[in-house]
C-alpha positions in Angstrom: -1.8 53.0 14.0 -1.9 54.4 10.6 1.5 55.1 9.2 2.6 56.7 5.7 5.8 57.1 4.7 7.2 59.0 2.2 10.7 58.1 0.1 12.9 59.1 -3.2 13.6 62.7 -2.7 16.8 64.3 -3.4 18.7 67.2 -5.6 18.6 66.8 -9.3 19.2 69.9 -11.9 16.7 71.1 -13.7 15.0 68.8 -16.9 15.8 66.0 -14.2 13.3 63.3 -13.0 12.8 61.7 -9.4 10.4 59.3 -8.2 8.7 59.8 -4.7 6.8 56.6 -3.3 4.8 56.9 0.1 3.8 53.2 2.0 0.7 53.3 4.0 0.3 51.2 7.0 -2.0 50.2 9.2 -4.4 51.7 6.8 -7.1 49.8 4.5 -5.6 51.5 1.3 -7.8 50.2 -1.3 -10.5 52.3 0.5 -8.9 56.1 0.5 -8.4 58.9 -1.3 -4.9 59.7 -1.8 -2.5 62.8 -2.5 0.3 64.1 -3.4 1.2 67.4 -1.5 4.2 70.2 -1.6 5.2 73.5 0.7 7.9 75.2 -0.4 9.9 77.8 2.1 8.0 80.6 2.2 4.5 79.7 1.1 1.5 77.4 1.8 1.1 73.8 1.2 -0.3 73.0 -2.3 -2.1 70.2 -3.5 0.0 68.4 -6.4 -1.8 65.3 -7.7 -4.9 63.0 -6.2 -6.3 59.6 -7.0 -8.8 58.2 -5.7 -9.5 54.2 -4.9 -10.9 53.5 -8.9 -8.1 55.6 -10.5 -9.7 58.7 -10.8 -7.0 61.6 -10.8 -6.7 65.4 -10.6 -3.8 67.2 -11.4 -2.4 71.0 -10.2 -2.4 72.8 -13.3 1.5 73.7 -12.3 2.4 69.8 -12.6 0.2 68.6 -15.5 2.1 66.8 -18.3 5.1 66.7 -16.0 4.2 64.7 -13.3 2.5 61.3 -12.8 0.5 59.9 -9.7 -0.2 56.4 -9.4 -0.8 53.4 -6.8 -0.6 49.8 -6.5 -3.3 48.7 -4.3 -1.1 45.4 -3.5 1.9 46.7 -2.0 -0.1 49.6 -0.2 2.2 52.3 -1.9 1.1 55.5 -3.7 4.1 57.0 -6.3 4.4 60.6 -7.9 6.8 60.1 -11.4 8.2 63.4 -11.5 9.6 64.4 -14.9 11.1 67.8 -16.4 11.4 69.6 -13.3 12.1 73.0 -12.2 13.4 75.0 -9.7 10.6 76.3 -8.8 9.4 72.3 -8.2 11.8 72.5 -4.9 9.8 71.3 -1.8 9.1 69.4 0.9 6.6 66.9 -0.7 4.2 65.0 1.5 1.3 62.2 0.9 -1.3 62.4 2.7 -4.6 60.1 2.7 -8.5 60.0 4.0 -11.1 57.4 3.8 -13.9 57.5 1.8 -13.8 59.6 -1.5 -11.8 62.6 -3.3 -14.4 65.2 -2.8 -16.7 64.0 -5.3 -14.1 64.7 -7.7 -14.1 68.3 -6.9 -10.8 70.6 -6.7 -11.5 70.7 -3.3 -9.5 67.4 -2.9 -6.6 69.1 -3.6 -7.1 71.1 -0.2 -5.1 69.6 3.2 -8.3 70.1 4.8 -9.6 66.9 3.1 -7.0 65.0 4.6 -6.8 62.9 8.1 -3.3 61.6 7.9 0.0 62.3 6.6 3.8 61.4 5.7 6.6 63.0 7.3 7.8 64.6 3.9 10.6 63.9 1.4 12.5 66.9 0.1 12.8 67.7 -3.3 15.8 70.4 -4.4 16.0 71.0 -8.2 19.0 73.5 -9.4 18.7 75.4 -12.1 
């Protein structure tokens, strides 16, 4: 049964940093696509960062330079270093994960619908 779940939310003020990890089990993780998602109250769900198994990454052009997506293959955990935030960076944040690749590289990887499985969410709260 494929599990992910997601950890190291909280309330920080704004300029603040948090770092969200997500563990994936039950899950061949060095053969996925991986993500980084958000929904804030009030609005859809919105792709935040991707990588895919060699490294390959793609960025929302509201999180670039701020925020940081990486994975270690060894301990089956994705991360998302999250520096200078803002309130408007308050969410629920999910990963989420498919096999196979990130869309060919395409922005459509930063759409749920490329997704199979997904974390239960970790909330993010950022006062201004």
């Amino acid at each position: 049964q494929v599990q992910l779940v997601e950890s190291g939310g909280g309330s920080v003020q704004s300029g603040g940093s948090l770092r969200l990890s997500c563990s994936v089990f039950g899950y061949t993780y060095s053969r996925t696509c991986m993500a980084w998602f958000r929904r804030a109250p009030g609005k859809e769900r919105e792709g935040v960062a991707v990588i895919d198994r060699d490294g390959n990454i793609r960025y929302a052009d509201s999180v670039k330079g701020r925020f940081t997506i990486s994975q270690d293959n060894a301990k089956n955990t994705l991360y998302l270093q999250m520096n200078s935030l803002k309130p408007e960076d308050t969410a629920m944040y999910y990963c989420a994960a498919t096999y196979g690749d990130c869309a060919g590289g395409s922005s459509y990887a930063l759409f749920p619908n490329h997704y199979n499985y997904w974390g239960q969410g970790t909330q993010v709260t950022v006062s201004s």
